[in-house]
matplotlib code that plots the C-alpha trace (Angstrom):
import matplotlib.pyplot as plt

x = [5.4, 6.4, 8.0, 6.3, 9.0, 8.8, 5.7, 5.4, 8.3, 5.8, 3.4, 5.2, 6.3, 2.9, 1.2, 4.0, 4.3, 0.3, 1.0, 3.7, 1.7, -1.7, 0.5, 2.1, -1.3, -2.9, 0.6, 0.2, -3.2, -3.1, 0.1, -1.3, -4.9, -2.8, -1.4, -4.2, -6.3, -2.8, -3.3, -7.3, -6.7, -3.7, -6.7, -9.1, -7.2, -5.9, -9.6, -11.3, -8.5, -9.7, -13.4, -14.1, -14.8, -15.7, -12.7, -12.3, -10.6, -7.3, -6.8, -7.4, -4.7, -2.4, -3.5, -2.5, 0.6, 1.4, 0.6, 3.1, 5.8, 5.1, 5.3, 8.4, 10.0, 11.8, 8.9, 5.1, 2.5, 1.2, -1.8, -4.8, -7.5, -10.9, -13.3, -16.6, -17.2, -20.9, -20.5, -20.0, -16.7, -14.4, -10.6, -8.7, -5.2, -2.9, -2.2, -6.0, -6.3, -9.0, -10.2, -11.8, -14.9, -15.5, -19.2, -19.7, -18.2, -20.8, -21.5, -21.9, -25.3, -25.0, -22.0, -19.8, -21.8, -24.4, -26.5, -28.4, -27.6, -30.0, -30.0, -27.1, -28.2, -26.0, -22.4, -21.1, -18.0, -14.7, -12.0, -10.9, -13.5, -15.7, -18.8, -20.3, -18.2, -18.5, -17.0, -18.9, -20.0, -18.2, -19.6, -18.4, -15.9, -16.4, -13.2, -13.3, -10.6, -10.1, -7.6, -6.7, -3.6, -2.5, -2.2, -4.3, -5.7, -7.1, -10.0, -11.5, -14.9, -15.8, -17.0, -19.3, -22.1, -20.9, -18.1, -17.7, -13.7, -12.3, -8.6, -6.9, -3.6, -1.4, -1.0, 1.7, 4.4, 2.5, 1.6, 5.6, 6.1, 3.8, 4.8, 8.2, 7.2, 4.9, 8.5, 10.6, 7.9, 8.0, 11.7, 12.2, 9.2, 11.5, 14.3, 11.9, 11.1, 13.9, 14.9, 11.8, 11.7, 15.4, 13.8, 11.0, 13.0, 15.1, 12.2, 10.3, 14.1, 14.1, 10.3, 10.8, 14.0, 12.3, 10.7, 13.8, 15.3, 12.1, 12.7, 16.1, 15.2, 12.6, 15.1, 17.6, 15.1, 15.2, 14.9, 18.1, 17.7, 14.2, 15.8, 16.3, 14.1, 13.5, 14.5, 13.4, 14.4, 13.6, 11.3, 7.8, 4.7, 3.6, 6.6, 7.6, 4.0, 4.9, 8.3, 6.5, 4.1, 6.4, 8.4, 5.5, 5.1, 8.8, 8.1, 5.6, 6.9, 10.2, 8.2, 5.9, 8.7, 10.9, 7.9, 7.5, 11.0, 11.1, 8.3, 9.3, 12.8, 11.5, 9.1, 11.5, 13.7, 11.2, 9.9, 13.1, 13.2, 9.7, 10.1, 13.9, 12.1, 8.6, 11.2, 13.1, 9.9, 8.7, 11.8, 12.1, 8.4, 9.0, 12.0, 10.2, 7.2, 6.4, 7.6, 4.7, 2.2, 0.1, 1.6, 5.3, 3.0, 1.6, 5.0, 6.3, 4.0, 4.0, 8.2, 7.9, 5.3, 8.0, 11.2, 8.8, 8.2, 11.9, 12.6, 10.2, 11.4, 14.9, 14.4, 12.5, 15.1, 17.4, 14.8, 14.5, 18.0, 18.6, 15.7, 17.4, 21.1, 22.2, 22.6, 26.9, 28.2, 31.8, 33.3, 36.3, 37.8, 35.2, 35.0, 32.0, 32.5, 32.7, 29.7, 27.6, 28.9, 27.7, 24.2, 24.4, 25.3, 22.6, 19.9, 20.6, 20.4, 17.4, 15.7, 17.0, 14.3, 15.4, 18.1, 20.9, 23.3, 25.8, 28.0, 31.1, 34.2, 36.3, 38.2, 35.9, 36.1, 33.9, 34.3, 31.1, 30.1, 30.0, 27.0, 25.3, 25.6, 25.2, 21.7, 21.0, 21.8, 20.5, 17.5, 16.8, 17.7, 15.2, 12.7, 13.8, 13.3, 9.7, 8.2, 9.3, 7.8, 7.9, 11.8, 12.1, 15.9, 17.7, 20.4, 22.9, 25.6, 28.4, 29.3, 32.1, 32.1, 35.8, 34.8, 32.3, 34.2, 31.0, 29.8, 26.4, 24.9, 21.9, 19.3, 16.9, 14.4, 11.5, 7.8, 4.7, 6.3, 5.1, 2.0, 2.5, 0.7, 2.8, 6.0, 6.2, 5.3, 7.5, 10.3, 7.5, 7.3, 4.8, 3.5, 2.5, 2.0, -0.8, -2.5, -1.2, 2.8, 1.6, -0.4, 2.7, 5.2, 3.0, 3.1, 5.6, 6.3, 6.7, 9.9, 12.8, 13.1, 12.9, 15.3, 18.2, 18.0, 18.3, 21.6, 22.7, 21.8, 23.9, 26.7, 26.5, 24.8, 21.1, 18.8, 16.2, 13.8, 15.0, 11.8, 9.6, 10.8, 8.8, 7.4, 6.3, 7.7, 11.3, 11.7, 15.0, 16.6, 20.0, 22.2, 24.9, 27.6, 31.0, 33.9, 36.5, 39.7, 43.3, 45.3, 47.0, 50.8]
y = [3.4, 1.1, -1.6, -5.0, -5.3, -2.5, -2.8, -6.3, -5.2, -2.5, -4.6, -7.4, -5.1, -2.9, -6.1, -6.7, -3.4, -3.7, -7.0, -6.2, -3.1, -4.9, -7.6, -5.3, -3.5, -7.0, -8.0, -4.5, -4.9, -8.6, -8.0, -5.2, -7.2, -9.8, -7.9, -6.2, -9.6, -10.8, -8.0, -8.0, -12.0, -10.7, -8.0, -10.6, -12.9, -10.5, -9.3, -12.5, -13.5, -10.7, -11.2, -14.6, -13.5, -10.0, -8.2, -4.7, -1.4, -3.0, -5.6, -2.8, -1.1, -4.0, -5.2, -1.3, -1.8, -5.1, -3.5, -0.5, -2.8, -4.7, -1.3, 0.1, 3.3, 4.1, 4.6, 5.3, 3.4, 1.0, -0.1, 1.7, 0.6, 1.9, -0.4, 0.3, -1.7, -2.8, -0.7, 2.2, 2.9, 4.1, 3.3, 4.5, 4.8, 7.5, 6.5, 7.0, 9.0, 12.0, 12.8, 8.8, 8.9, 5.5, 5.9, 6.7, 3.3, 0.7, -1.9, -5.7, -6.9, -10.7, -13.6, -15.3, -18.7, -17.2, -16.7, -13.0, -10.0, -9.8, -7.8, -9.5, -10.6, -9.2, -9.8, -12.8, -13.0, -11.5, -13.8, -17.2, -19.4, -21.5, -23.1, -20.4, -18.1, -19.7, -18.1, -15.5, -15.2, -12.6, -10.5, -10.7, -8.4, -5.3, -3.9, -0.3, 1.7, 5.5, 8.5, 10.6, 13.6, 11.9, 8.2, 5.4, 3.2, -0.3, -0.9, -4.1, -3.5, -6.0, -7.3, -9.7, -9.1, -6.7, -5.3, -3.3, -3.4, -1.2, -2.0, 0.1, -0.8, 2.0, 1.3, 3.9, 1.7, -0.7, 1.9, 3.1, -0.5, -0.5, 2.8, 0.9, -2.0, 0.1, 2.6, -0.5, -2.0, 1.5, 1.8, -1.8, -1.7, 0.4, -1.5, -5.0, -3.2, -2.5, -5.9, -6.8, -4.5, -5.6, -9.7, -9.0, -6.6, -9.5, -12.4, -10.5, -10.8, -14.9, -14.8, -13.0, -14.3, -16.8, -13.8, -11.8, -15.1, -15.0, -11.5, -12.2, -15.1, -13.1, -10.5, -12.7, -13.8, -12.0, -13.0, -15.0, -15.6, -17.6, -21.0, -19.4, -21.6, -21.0, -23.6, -22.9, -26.2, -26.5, -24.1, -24.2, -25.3, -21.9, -20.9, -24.7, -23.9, -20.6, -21.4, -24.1, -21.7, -19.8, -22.5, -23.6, -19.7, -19.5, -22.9, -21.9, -18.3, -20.0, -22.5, -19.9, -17.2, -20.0, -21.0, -17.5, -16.8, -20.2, -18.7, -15.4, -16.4, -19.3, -17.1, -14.8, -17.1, -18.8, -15.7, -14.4, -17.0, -16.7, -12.9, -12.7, -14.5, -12.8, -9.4, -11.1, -11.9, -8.1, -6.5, -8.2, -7.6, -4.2, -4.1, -5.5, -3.0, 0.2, 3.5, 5.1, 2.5, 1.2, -2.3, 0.0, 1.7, -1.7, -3.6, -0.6, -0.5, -3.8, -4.1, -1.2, -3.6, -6.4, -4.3, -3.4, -7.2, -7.9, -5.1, -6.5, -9.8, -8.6, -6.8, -9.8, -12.3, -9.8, -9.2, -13.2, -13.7, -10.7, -12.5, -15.8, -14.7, -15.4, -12.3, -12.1, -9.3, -8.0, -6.0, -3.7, -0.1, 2.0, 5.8, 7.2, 10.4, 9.5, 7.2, 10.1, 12.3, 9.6, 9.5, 13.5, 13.3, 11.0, 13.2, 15.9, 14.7, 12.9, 16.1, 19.3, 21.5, 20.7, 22.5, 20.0, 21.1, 19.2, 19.5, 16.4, 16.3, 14.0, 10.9, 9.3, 5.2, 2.7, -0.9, -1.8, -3.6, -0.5, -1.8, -2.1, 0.5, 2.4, 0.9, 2.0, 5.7, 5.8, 4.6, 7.5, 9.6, 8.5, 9.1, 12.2, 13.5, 11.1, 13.0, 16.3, 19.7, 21.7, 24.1, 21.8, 20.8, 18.0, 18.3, 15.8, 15.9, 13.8, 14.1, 11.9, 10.7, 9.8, 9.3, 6.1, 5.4, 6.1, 7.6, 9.6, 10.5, 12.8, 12.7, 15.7, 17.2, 19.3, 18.1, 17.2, 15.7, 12.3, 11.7, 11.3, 7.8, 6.7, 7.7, 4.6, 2.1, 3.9, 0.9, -1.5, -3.8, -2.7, -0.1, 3.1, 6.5, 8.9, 9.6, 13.5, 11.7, 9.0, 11.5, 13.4, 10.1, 7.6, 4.0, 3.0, -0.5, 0.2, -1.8, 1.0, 2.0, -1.7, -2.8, 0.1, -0.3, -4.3, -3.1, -0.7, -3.5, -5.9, -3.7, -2.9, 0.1, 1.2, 3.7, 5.7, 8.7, 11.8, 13.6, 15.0, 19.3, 22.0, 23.5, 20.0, 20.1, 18.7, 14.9, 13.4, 10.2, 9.5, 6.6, 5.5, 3.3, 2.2, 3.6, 1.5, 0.4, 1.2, -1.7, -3.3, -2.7]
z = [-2.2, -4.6, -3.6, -2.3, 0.1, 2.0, 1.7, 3.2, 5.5, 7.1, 7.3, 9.0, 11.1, 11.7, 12.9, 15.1, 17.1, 17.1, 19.0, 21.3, 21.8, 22.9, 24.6, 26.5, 27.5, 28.5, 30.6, 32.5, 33.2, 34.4, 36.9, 38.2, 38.4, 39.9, 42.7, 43.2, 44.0, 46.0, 47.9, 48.7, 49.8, 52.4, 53.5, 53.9, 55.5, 58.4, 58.8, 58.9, 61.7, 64.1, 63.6, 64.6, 68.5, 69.9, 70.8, 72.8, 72.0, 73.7, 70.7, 67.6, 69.3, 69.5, 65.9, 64.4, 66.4, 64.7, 61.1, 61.8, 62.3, 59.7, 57.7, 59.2, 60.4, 57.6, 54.9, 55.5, 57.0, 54.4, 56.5, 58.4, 60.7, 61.7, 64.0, 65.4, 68.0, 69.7, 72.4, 69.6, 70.8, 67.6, 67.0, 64.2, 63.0, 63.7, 60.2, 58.7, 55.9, 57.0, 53.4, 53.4, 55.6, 56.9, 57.9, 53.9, 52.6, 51.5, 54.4, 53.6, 54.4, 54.7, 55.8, 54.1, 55.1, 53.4, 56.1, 56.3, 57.9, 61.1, 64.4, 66.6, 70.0, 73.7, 73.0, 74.6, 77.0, 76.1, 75.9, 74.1, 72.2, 74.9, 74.6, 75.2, 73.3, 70.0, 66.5, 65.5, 61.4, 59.5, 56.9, 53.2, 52.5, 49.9, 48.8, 47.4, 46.0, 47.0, 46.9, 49.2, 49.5, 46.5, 47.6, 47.0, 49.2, 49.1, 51.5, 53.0, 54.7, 56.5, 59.9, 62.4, 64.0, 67.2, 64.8, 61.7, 60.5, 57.4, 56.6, 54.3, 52.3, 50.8, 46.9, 46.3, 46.2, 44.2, 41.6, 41.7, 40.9, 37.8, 36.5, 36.3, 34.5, 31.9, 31.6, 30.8, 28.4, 26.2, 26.7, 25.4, 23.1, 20.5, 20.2, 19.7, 16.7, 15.3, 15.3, 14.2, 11.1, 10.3, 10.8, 8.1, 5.9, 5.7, 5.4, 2.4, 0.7, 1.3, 0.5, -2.7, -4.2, -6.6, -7.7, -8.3, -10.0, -11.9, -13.0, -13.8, -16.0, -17.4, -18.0, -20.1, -22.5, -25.7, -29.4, -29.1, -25.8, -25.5, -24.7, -21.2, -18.1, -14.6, -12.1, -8.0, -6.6, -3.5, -2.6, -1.7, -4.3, -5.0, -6.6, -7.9, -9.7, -11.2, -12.3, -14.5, -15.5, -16.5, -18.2, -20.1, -21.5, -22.5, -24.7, -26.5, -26.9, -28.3, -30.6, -32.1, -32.4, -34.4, -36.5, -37.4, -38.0, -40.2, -42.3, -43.0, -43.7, -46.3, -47.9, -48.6, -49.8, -52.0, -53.1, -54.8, -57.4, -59.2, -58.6, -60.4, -62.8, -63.1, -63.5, -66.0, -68.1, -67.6, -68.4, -71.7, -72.4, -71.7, -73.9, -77.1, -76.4, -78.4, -77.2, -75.2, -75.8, -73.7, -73.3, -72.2, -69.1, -68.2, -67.8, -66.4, -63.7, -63.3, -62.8, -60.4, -58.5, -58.5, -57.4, -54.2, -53.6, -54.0, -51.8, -49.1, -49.4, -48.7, -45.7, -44.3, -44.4, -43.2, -40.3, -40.1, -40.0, -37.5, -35.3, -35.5, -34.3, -38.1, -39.3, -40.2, -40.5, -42.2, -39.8, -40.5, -39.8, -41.5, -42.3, -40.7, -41.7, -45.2, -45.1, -43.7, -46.8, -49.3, -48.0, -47.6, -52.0, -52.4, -50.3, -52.2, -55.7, -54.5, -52.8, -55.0, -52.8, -49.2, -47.4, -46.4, -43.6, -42.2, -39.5, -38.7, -38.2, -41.0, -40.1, -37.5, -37.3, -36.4, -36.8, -38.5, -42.2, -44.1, -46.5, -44.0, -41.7, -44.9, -45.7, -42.1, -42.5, -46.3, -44.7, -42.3, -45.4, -47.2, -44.1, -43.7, -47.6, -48.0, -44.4, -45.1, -45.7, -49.5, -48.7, -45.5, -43.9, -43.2, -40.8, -40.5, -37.2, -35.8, -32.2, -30.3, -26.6, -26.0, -22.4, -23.2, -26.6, -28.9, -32.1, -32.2, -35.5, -35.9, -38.5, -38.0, -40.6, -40.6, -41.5, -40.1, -36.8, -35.3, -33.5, -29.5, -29.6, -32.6, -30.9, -28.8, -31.8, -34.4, -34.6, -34.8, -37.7, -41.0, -38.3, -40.1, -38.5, -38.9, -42.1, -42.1, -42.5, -45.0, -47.1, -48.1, -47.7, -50.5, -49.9, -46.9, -46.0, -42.1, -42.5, -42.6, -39.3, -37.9, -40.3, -39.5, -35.5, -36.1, -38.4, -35.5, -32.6, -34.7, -34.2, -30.9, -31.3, -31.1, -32.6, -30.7, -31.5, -29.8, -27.4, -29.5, -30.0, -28.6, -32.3, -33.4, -36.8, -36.3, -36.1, -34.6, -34.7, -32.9, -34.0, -31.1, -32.5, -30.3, -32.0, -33.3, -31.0, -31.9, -33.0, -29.4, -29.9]

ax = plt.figure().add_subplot(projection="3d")
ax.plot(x, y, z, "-o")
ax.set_aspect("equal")
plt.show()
C-alpha cells in the first residue's frame, strides 16, 4: 500500500469505526444499566410500600391482583410475588416462575435505617398505623438476577421484621427492547462508515494538496526551468514553512546551476583562443621539423593533445549552451535516411573489420539541423566501432510510427556489453564505464553520449539505452525523433 492517502484515509477511518464501535458498546451497556436501575427503584418502591405494617394473606392477594392488571391480559404477567408471613403462612403468584426457589435467594440481614437484624418481638395489631401499631423497619433490598424457561427475571428481596417479600419483574420485554437497539446500532454502524471513509478520503485530499502543488512545482523545474517557486498562501505554518524551504532550495539550486553554467561556457570560450593559437604554433613547428625526427613525434603528439582539448571545449559550450536554453538550432526538412547512410560510409571506412548491416527505408523526413543531428548519430557510431569486439557488427535500423508521428533509429553492436550498475549512469557527464569497455575503447571523454541525447532533446526527441539483451554482448541505443509535418495547404 502505497499511497499516504489511503493510507491516512484507513486510518481516519479505522479510528473512527473503533470509536463508534466502543461508543456504541458503552451507549448499550449504560441504557440497558439504566433501565435496569429504573426498574430496581420501581421494585423498591412498591415493596417498601407494603412493608411498613404487618399485613395478612388477604392483602398479597389483592397486591398480585393489582400487579396483573397492571400487566394485562393480552401479554404475560410481568410481575410475581412470594411472601412469607410470621405466622409461616406462604403466598405466591399463579404467575411464579417454579425453576426460582425462593427459600434459596440470599436474605438481607439488617434495615435500611441501619439498625441490625434481631429476633422481632409478637406481631402487633392488624390494621392502620396507631400508636400502638407503629411503622415497622424494612430490610435493605438485594436484587438478584435469574432465568428461568427461558425468561429473565428481576428479583427484589426484601422485607420487615414479621415478613419476608421477593418481587420478581419479567425482563423479556426489556431485553426484546435492547436486542432492538444493539440491531439498529450494527445496521446503522455501516452506513456511518461509509460516509465516514468518503469524509476522510476526502480530508487527506484538502490536507495534502500543498503537497501535490509541491510536487507539481517540483515537477516543472528542470534546467531551464529552475526559476519555478512554490506559493501556499493561506494555508497553515507547516506547509507556509516548507514551501519556503523549499523556495530557499530552488535559489540556491538556480544560483549554483547558473554559476556553473557561466563557467563552463566561459572557459570554453576562453579556451579556444590560446588553443587555436597553441595549434597554430605546433603545426608550423611541425611543418619546419625533420622527417621522422624526434622533434616531428613531439609536435605530433603534442597537436593530437590540443585537437582533444579543442574537441572538449566544444562539446562543453554546446553542453553549456544546451543547459542554459541557448542552444539554436537550424531547423529544416532533412533526409534521415540519407543521414543514416553517411554515418553507415563513414563506419565503415573507419572499421574495415566489423560487419555493417543496415536495414531503412529511403526518403524518411525529419525536421531537425542536419549537423547536428548528424554529430548525434556519428557519435553513437563511433561508440559502437570504439566498444566493439575483433569481426563484431553494427546494425543500423529505421522504423516509422505513423500512428504517434515519430522516427526511431537503432544503433546496435556487439562487444563487451554494459555493466548493470553503469546502465543507469551511462548518459551522465565524463562518467566512464567499467574497465573491461575502456580497456578495448582507449581514452573516452564520457561526453558523447550526454552530448547526442542533449542534440536529440533539443529537437524534441530523446535517446535511451534499450534493456540490456539476454547473451550480454549486444548493446542498444534507440533514437526517437518526431517526423516532420507536411506543408498546410
Amino acid at each position: 500500500m502505497n499511497s499516504f492517502r489511503l493510507r491516512l484515509a484507513l486510518h481516519v477511518g479505522a479510528l473512527t469505526a473503533a470509536l463508534l464501535l466502543a461508543s456504541g458498546w458503552l451507549a448499550w451497556q449504560l441504557t440497558a444499566r439504566f433501565n435496569i436501575e429504573r426498574l430496581d427503584r420501581e421494585l423498591r418502591h412498591l415493596t417498601s410500600g407494603n412493608l411498613d405494617r404487618v399485613n395478612d394473606g388477604s392483602h398479597w392477594e389483592r397486591l398480585d391482583a393489582a400487579l396483573a392488571f397492571i400487566s394485562g391480559t393480552d401479554r404475560p404477567r410481568a410481575y410475581a410475588l412470594w411472601v412469607k408471613n410470621y405466622d409461616r403462612e406462604e403466598y405466591r403468584s399463579p404467575a411464579w416462575p417454579r425453576e426460582i426457589n425462593p427459600e434459596a435467594l440470599p436474605m438481607p440481614t439488617t434495615y435500611e435505617n441501619g439498625g441490625a437484624f434481631t429476633t422481632p418481638p409478637p406481631p402487633p395489631r392488624r390494621g392502620g398505623l396507631s400508636p400502638t401499631n407503629r411503622a415497622l423497619p424494612i430490610k435493605t433490598t438485594a436484587f438478584v438476577t435469574a432465568t428461568a424457561r427461558g425468561s429473565t427475571w428481576r428479583l427484589a428481596v426484601t422485607g420487615n421484621p414479621y415478613t419476608t417479600l421477593i418481587l420478581a419483574a419479567n425482563l423479556d420485554e426489556l431485553n426484546a427492547d435492547l436486542s432492538r437497539l444493539q440491531r439498529r446500532l450494527l445496521f446503522v454502524l455501516p452506513l456511518v462508515l461509509v460516509v465516514v471513509g468518503a469524509g476522510a478520503w476526502w480530508l487527506a485530499a484538502r490536507a495534502l494538496r500543498p503537497v501535490e502543488a509541491l510536487t507539481a512545482a517540483a515537477e516543472r523545474v528542470t534546467a531551464r526551468g529552475l526559476d519555478q517557486r512554490l506559493f501556499l498562501s493561506g494555508n497553515d505554518r507547516e506547509f507556509q514553512r516548507l514551501a519556503a524551504v523549499f523556495n530557499a532550495m530552488l535559489d540556491r539550486l538556480e544560483k549554483s546551476f547558473h554559476q556553473a553554467t557561466r563557467f563552463s561556457a566561459d572557459a570554453s570560450h576562453e579556451l579556444k583562443t590560446p588553443l587555436a593559437l597553441l595549434q597554430a604554433e605546433l603545426e608550423q613547428a611541425l611543418a619546419a621539423a625533420p622527417t621522422g625526427s624526434s622533434q616531428q613525434q613531439s609536435y605530433t603528439s603534442l597537436l593530437d593533445e590540443v585537437q582533444r582539448l579543442k574537441a572538449i571545449t566544444q562539446k562543453l559550450l554546446f553542453l553549456s549552451l544546451a543547459d542554459s536554453g541557448r542552444l539554436e538550432l537550424h531547423r529544416e526538412p532533412t533526409d534521415l535516411s540519407q543521414l543514416i547512410a553517411n554515418v553507415i560510409e563513414d563506419a565503415t571506412a573507419l572499421a574495415p573489420g566489423l560487419a555493417i548491416e543496415a536495414a531503412f527505408a529511403p526518403g524518411v523526413r525529419v525536421l531537425a539541423d542536419a549537423v547536428l543531428l548528424e554529430q548525434a548519430l556519428q557519435n553513437l557510431a563511433g561508440n559502437a566501432i570504439k566498444y566493439n569486439r575483433d569481426g563484431g557488427r553494427i546494425r543500423f535500423a529505421l522504423t516509422i510510427d505513423a500512428a504517434h508521428a515519430r522516427a526511431t533509429v537503432t544503433v546496435s553492436n556487439t562487444g563487451p556489453g554494459i555493466a548493470p550498475e553503469d546502465r543507469p549512469r551511462i548518459f551522465e557527464r565524463f562518467f566512464r564505464g567499467d574497465r573491461a569497455r575502456t580497456r578495448h575503447a582507449g581514452v573516452s571523454l564520457g561526453l558523447g553520449l550526454s552530448l547526442s541525447r542533449e542534440i536529440l532533446r533539443a529537437h524534441g526527441g530523446d535517446l535511451t539505452l534499450a534493456p540490456a539483451h539476454d547473451s550480454g554482448d549486444w548493446t542498444e541505443f534507440l533514437v526517437t525523433l518526431p517526423l516532420a509535418q507536411a506543408p498546410a495547404a
